[in-house]
N, C-alpha and C positions, 0 to 999 in steps of 0.2 A: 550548794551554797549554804543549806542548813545546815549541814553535815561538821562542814569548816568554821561556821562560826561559835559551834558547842565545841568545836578540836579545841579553839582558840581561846573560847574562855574555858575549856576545863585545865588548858595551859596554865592560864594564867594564873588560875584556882591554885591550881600547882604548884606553881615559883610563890605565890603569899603563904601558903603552907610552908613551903621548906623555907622560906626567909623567918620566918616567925618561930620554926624548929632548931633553927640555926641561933636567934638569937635566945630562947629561950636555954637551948643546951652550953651554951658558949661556942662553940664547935663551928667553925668556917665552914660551911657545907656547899664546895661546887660542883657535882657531880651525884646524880640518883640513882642505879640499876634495877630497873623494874623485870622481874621475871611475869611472862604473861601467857597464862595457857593460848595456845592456837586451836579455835573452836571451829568447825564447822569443817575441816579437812579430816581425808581420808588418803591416804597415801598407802600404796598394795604394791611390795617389790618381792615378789615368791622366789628370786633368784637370793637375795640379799637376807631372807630370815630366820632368825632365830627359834628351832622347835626345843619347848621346854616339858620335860618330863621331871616326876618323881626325883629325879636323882641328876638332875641337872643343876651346876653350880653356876651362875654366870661369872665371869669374872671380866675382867678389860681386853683376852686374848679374841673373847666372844663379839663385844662391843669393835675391837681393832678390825675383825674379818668382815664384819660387816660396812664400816668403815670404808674402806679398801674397795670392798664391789662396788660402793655407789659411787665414790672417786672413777674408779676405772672406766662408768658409762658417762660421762661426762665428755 
């Protein structure tokens, strides 16, 4: 119950900030995307990872393959 009624008003907190950012910018602001680390997980898939050495480049084929296994076990 605690928990919901801080969600609720840091909500609120929230929409009075961006209404106030909104008018002070001029700029119609309907939509915010909040990037937010995820703390407290650990997620271990040895079939799915990536070993980086010295002379390892990553690039998007690396990211794709792994991609693709955790697709696959679903």
């Amino acid at each position: 119950m605690v928990k919901s009624m801080i969600s609720i008003l840091r909500n609120k907190q929230s929409k009075i900030q961006l209404k106030k950012a909104s008018i002070a910018s001029g700029v119609d602001i309907k939509e915010v995307f909040l990037k937010l680390p995820i703390v407290g997980t650990e997620v271990f898939d040895e079939s799915n990872e990536i070993e980086f050495y010295e002379d390892t480049e990553l690039n998007g084929t690396h990211i794709e393959h792994v991609l693709e296994g955790i697709r696959e076990k679903k």
